[in-house]
C-alpha positions as a printed Julia matrix, in Angstrom:
552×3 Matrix{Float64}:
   3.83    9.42  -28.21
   2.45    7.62  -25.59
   4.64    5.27  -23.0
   4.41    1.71  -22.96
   4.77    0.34  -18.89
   5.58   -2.68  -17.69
   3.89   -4.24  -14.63
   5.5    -2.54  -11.6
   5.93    0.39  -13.44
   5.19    4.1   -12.2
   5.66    8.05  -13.37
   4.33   11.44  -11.97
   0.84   12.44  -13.73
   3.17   15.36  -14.05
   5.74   13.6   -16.5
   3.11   12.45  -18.37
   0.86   15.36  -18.93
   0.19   18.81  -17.77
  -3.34   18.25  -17.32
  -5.62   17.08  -14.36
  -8.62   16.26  -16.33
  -8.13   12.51  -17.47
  -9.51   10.07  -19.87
  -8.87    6.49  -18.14
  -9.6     3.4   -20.77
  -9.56   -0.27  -20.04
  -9.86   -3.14  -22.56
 -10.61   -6.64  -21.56
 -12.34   -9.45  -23.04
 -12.98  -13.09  -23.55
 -15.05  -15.36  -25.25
 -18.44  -16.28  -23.27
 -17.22  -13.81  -20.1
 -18.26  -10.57  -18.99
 -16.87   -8.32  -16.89
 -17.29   -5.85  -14.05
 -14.67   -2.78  -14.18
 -14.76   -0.55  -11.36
 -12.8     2.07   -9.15
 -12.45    2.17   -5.69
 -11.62    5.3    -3.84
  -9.07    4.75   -1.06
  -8.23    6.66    2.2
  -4.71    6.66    3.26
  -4.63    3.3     5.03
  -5.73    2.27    1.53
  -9.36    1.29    3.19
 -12.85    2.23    1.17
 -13.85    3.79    4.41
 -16.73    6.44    2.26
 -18.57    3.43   -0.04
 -19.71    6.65   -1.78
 -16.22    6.18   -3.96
 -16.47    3.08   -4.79
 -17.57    3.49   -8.5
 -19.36    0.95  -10.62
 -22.18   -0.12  -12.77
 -24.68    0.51   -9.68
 -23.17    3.99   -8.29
 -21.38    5.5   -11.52
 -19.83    8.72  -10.71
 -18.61   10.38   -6.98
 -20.57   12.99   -5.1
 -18.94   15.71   -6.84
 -17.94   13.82   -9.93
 -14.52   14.08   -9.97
 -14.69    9.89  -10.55
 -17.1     9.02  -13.45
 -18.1     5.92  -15.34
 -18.64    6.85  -19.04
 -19.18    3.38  -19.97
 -17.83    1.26  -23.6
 -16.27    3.86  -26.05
 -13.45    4.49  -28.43
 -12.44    0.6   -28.56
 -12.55    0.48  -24.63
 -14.95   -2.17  -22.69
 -15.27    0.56  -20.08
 -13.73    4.24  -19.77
 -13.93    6.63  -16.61
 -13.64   10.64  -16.04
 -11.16   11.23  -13.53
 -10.38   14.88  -12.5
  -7.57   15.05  -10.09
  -7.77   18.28   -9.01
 -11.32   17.47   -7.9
 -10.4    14.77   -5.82
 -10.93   15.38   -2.22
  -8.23   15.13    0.39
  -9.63   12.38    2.24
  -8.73    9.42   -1.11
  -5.61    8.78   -1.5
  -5.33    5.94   -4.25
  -7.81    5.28   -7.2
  -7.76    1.39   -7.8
  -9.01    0.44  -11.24
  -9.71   -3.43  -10.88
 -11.54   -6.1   -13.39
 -13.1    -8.9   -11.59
 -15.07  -11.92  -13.92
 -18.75  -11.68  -13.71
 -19.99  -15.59  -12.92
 -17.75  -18.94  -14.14
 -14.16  -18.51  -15.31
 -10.68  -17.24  -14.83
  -8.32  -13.97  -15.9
  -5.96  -16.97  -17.32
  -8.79  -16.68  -19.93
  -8.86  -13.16  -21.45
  -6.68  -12.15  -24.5
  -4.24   -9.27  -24.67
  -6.01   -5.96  -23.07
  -4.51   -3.11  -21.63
  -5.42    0.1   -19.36
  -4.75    3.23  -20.78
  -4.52    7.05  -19.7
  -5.17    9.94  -22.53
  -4.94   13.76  -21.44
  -6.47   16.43  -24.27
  -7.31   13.27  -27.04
  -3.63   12.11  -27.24
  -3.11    8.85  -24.97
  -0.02    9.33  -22.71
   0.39    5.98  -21.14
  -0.51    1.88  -21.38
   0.04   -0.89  -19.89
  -1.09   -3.72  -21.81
  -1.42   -6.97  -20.57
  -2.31  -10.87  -21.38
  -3.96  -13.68  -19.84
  -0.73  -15.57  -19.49
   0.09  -13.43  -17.13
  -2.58  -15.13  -14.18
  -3.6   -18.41  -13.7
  -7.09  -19.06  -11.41
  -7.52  -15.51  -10.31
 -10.64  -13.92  -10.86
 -10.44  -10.87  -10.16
  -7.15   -8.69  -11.57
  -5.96   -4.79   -9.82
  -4.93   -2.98  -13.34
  -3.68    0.23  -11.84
  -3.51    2.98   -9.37
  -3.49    6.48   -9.02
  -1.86    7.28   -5.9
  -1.45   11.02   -4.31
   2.82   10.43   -2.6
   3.47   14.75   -2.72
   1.69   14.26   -5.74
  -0.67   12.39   -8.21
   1.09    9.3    -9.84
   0.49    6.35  -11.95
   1.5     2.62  -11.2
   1.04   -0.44  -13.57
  -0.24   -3.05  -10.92
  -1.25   -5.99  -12.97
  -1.82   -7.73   -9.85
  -4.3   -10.77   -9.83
  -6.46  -11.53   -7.1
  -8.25  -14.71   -6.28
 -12.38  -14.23   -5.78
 -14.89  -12.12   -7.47
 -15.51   -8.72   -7.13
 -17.15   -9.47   -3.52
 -13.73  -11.0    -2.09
 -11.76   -7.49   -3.61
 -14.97   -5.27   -2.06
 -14.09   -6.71    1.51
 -10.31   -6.69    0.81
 -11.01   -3.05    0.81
 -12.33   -3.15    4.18
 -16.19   -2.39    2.39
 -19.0    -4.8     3.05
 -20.81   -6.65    0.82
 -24.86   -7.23    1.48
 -26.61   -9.91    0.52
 -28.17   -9.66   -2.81
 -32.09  -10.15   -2.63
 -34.2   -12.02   -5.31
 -34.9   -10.47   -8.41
 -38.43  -10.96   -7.78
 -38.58   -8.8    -5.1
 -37.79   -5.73   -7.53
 -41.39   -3.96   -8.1
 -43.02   -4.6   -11.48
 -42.67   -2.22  -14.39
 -39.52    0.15  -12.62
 -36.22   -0.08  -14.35
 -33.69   -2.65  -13.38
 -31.25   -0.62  -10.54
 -28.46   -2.68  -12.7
 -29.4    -0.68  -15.78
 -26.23    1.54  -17.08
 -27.33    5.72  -16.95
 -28.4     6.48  -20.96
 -26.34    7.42  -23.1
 -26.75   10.09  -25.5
 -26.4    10.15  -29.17
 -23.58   12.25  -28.71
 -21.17   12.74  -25.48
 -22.0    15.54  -23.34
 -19.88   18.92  -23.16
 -18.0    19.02  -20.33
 -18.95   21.72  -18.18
 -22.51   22.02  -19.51
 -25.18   22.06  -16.37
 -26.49   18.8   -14.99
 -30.26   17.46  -15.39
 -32.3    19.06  -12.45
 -32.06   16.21   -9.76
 -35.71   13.95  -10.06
 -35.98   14.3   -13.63
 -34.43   11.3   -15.05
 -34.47   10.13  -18.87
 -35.91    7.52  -20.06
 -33.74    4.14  -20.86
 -32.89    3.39  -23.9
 -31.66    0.24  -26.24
 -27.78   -0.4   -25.87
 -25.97    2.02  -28.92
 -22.62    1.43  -30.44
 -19.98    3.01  -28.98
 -19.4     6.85  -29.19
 -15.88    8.46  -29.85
 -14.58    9.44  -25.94
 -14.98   13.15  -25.59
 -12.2    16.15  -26.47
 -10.56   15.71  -22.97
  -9.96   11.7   -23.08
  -9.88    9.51  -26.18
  -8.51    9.24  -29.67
 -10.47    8.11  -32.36
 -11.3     4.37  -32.32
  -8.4     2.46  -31.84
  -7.75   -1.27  -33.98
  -8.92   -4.25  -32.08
 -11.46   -5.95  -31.3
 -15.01   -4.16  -30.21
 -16.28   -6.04  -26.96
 -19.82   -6.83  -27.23
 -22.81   -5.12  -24.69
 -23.22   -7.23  -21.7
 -26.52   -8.95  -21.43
 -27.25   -8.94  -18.04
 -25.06   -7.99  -15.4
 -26.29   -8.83  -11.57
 -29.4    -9.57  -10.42
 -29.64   -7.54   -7.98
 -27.47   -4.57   -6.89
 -23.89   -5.03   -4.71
 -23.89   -2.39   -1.57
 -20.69   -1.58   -0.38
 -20.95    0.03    3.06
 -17.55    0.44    5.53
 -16.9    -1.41    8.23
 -17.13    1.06   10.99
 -21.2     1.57   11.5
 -22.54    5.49   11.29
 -23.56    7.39   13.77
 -26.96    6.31   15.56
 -27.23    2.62   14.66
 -27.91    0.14   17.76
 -24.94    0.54   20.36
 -23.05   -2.22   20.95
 -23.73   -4.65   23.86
 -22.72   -3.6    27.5
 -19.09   -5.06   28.1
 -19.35   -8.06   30.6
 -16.75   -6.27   32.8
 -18.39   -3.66   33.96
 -21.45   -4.7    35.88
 -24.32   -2.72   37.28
 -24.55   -2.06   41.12
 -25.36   -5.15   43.36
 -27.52   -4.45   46.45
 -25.61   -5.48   50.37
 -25.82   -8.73   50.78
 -27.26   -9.72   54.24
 -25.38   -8.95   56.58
 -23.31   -6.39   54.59
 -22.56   -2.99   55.42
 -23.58   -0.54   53.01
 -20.56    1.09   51.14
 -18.33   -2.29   52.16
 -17.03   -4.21   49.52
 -19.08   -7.71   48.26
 -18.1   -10.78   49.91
 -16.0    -8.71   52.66
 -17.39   -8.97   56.19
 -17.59   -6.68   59.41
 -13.9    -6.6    60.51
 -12.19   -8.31   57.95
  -8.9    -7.15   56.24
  -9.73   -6.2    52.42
  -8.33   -8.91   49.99
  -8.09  -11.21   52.79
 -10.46  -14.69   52.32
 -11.68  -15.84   55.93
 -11.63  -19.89   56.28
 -15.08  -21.47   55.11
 -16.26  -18.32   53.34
 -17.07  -18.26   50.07
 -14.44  -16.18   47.72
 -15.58  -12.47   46.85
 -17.36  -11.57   43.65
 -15.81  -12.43   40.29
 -12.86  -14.2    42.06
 -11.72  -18.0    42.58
 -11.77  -19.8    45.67
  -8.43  -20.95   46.81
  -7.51  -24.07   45.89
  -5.0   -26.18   46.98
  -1.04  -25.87   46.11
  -0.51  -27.78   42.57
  -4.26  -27.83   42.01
  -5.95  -25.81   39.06
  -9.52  -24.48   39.99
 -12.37  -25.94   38.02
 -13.18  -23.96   34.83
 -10.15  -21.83   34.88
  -7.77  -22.13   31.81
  -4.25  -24.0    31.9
  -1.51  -20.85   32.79
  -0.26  -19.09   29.43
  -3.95  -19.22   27.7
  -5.71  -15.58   28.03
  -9.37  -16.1    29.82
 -11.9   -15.35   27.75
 -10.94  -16.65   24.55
 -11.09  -20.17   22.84
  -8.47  -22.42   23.24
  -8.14  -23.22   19.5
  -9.59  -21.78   16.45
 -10.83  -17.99   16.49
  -8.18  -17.67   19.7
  -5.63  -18.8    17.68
  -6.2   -16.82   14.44
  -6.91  -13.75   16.58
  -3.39  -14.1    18.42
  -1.77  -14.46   14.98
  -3.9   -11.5    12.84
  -1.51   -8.78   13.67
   1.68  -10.48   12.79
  -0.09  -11.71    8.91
   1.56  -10.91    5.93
   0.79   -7.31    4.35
  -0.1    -7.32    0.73
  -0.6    -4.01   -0.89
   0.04   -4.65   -4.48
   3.26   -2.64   -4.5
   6.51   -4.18   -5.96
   8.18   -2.92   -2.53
   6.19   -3.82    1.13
   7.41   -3.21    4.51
   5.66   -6.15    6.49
   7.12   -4.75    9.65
  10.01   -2.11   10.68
  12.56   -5.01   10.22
  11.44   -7.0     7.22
  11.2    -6.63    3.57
   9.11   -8.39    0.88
   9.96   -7.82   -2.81
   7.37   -9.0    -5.36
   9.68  -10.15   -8.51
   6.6   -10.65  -10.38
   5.54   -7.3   -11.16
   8.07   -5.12  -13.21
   9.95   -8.27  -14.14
  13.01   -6.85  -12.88
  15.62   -8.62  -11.05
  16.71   -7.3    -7.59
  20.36   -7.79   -6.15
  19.98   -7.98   -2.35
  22.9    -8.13    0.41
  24.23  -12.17    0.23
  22.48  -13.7     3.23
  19.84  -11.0     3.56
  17.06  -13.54    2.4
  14.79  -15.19    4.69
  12.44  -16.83    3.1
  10.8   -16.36   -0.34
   7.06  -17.95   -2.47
   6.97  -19.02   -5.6
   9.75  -19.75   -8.49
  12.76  -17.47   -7.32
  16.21  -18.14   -8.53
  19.48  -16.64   -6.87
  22.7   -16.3    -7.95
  25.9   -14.96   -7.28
  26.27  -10.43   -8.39
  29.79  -10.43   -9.25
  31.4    -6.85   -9.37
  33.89   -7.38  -11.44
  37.99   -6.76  -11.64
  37.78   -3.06  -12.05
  34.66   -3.72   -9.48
  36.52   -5.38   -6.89
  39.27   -2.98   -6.78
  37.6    -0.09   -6.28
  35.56   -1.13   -3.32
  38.97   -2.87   -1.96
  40.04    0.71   -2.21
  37.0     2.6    -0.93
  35.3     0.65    1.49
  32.3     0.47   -0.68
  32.35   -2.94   -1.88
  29.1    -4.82   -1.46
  28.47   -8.49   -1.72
  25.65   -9.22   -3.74
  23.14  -11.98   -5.22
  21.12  -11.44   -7.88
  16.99  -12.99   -7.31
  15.29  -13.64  -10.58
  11.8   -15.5   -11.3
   7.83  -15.47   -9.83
   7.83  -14.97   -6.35
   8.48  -13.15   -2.98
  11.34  -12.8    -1.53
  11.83  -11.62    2.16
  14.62   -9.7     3.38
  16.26   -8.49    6.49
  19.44   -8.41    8.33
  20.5    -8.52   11.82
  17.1    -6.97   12.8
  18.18   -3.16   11.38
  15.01   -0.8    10.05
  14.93   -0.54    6.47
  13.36    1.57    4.4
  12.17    1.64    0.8
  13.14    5.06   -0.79
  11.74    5.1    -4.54
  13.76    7.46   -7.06
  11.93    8.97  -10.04
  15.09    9.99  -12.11
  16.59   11.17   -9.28
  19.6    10.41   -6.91
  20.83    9.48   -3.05
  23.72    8.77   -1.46
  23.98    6.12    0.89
  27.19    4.06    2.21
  27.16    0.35    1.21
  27.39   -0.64    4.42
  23.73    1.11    4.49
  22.1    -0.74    1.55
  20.2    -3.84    1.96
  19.03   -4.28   -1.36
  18.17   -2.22   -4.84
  16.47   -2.58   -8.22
  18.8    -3.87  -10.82
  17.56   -0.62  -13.14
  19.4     1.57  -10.58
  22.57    3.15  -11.6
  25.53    2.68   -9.36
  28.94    4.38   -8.56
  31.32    5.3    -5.68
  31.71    9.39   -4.62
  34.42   10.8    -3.32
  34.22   13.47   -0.44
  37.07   15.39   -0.48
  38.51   16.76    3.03
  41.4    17.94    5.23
  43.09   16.94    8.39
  42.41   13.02    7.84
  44.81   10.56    7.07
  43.82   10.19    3.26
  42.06   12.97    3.01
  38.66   12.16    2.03
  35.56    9.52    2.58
  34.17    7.73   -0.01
  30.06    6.82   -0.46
  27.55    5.15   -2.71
  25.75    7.45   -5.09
  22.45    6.08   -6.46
  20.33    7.76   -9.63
  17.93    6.5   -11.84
  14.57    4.98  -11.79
  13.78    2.26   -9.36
  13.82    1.27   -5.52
  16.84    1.3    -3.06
  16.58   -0.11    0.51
  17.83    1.4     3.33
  18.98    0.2     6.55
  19.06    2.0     9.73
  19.84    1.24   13.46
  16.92    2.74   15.09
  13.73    4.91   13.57
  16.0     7.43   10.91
  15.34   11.52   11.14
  15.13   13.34    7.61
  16.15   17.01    8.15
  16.95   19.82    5.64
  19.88   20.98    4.75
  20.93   24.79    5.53
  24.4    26.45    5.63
  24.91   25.34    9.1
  24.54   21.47    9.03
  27.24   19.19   10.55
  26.66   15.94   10.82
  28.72   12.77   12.61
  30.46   11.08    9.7
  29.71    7.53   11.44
  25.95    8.5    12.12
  24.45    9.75    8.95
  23.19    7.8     6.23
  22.28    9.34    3.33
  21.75   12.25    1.86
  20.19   14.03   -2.02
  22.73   13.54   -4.47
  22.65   17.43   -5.21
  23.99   18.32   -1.79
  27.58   19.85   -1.68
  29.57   17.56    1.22
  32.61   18.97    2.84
  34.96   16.78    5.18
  35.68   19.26    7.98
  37.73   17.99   11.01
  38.47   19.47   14.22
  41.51   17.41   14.82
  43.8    19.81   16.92
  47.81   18.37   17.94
  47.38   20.49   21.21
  44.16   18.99   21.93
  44.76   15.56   21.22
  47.64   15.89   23.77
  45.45   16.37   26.59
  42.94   14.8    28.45
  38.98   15.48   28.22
  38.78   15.76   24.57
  35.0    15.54   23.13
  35.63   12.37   20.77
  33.73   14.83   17.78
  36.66   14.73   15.44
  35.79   14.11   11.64
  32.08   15.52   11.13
  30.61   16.27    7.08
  29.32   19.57    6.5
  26.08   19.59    3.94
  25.51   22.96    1.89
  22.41   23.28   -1.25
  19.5    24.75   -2.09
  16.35   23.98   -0.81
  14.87   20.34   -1.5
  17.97   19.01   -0.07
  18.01   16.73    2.65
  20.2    13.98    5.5
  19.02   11.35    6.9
  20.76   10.67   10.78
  20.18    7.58   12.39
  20.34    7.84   16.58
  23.7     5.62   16.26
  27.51    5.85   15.81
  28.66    2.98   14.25
């Protein structure tokens, strides 16, 4: 039976299916609009930087054709072959997006969905409505993204511009499309989809020698998806062929320029050798005469090469900027947007985004999950966001009274993004699949309200109330973690100690023993080491602690 995710969503391909060879569907439609549905192949800085990946109507399958465009079949408006075990190690993230050929808006389009189907049984959808955008144009459905391995994420992320404005988000370029009637008379239109035909090939079967290409034919009605992707046609509507796509082809082409195109222009600092002036000595420095102490200016003469005369105390030279303005650049406009491009917010269509080592930003749209954050942890926040106040409880209350472990919460509900931080501490966003860490409260910043919650007892000797108590987290969904300083992750083996007041979390399957070294006779005298109460990890292999490079 296939699973139903939400936006935000995300599984292992693993979970799903056993198989690597992939059927991916998309259905999306609206009356008088057509679309183009494509895949971009991403590195890992999530950049197009081979345009050989990015697959649509005009390039429709990779260079070894582990990414493939099949075209409309099986109720889809589009479908693609994806092969993971193809994929080459350079790409990262597949990015199936819809973007609005011409006039109109994704607030538009009725109910659609993006599906997966492994061996003809469909695995996974994520359906999804026009309601959900408002002006965008273009719309990122979903992702598979290679994190230790393959996964898939319902994105449902809207996007404002065509599919021009998402090429260049990608870092590709777009070229300037040419008149059609510059295309020579009587060839095929390069916008034309391959031909399809009358039934789907067998995978496997050997390709058509390369320069023999078949003939075009009329547009056919849609063919059932082949033995490794589809079921048989699905109820719902049965989008119509597209007229006419583009008039001309889009090139995508990354931004960094190959190898032996026109080098760049000399830079104006470095300039080429200047004869002796008259007068000069050869080998002596411009503008320094016979005598003269280098870097010292003689009264009357003219200031050395590339430097300003002295003026006079309180006096700024002519053409030299005020003091604080870099020379070289504009005092407004690009200066100003150039100064402030590394510090712009990071958008990556995850529910989770680091915009820096110190700040947070939670997108509440996607998932439609609240979050419940650390009270006073938010900075600022876009769009609709409500907050309230996360009461634990009685039971709640006593417990982390008891513990230690009590945190003070707020609950953030609505359409927006909220911002978080705290006293300038790293965090980190650690993303459990099923799985479970524990982490002090006094650790945790903030955490999916889907996580599961409770305090853990460590049990130990020598301490007045012999044990510590910590914050065990399991299920599916995001915690995250703060740190004083950059965090180390390091295995656990028979032989780990670490500081009680240092660590900060560890895998839930870890066995934790208090051990203390707290001796009467060497308490008694001076020149003890201060190492007193240290935690002693033991479990298989997988386990892990994470030690920040501070004692509270």
């Amino acid at each position: 039976m296939a699973r139903e995710f939400q936006r935000g969503h995300k599984a292992k391909i693993s979970d799903l299916t056993p198989g690597t060879d992939l059927y991916v569907g998309v259905q999306i439609a609206a009356p008088g609009l057509t679309f183009d549905i494509s895949c971009f192949g991403l590195d890992a800085n999530e950049q197009l930087s081979d345009d050989r990946y990015f697959i649509f109507f005009n390039q429709p399958k990779s260079p070894e054709e582990s990414i493939q465009l099949l075209g409309a079949q099986s109720g889809d408006t589009e479908s693609f072959r994806v092969t993971l075990d193809r994929i080459p190690a350079n790409i990262h993230k597949l990015s199936f997006t819809a973007t609005v050929d011409g006039a109109g808006q994704m607030s538009q389009i009725g109910p659609g969905y993006i599906r997966v189907v492994a061996g003809g049984e469909e695995v996974v959808r994520y359906p999804f409505t026009g309601s959900e955008f408002t002006t965008e144009r273009a719309v990122m459905l979903g992702d598979f993204y290679l994190k230790d391995v393959w996964r898939f994420a319902a994105i449902g992320q809207g996007f404002d511009g065509g599919l021009d404005a998402l090429l260049k988000n990608f870092g590709g370029e777009v070229a300037e499309e040419q008149p059609a009637a510059q295309q020579p008379q009587g060839a095929a239109p390069s916008f034309a989809p391959p031909a399809q035909a009358s039934a789907p090939p067998s995978f496997g079967a050997p390709a058509a020698p390369q320069g023999h290409q078949p003939a075009p034919q009329a547009p056919q009605a849609p063919q059932p998806a082949p033995s490794f992707g589809a079921p048989p046609q699905a109820p719902g509507p049965v989008p119509q062929p597209n007229a006419q796509m583009h008039a001309a082809p889009t090139i995508a082409a990354p931004l960094t320029p190959p190898a032996g195109t026109v080098p760049p222009p000399p830079s104006p600092y470095v300039q080429p050798p200047q004869p002796p002036q008259y007068g000069q000595v050869p080998g002596q420095p411009p503008g320094q005469m016979p005598g003269q102490v280098p870097g010292q200016v003689q009264p009357g003469a003219p200031a050395p090469y590339g430097q300003q005369a002295p003026s006079p105390y309180g006096q700024q030279p002519p053409g030299v900027p005020p003091q604080g303005v870099p020379q070289g650049v504009p005092q407004a406009g690009a200066g100003l947007q150039a100064a402030l491009q590394p510090y712009r917010e990071t958008a990556t269509g995850q529910r989770w985004t680091p915009q820096n080592q110190q700040l947070m930003r939670v997108d509440l749209t996607m998932g439609g999950m609240p979050v419940l954050a650390r009270q006073g942890s938010m900075v600022m926040y876009q769009g609709k966001v409500d907050f309230s106040y996360k009461g634990a409880g009685f039971a709640g209350r006593i417990v982390g009274n008891a513990t230690g472990q009590e945190m003070q919460l707020m609950r953030c509900t609505g359409r927006g993004q909220v911002f978080l931080a705290e006293n300038g501490a790293h965090l980190h966003s650690i993303e459990l699949q099923g799985d479970g860490i524990c982490v002090s409260a006094e650790n945790v910043l903030a955490f999916d309200e889907s996580l599961q919650h409770e305090v853990r007892r460590i049990e130990g000797h020598g301490i007045p109330g012999g044990a510590l108590f910590t914050m065990m987290f399991h299920g599916t969904g995001t915690v995250v973690v703060k740190t004083h300083g950059v965090p180390v992750v390091l295995p656990v083996t028979p032989t780990t100690f670490a500081d009680c007041n240092a660590v900060v979390a560890w895998s839930a399957a870890s066995q934790v023993i208090l051990s203390s070294q707290v001796r009467l006779r060497r308490n008694a005298y001076p020149g003890h080491s201060g190492e007193t109460v240290n935690l002693q990890f033991r479990g298989a292999p997988g386990n892990f602690i994470v030690v920040q490079p501070y004692e509270v």
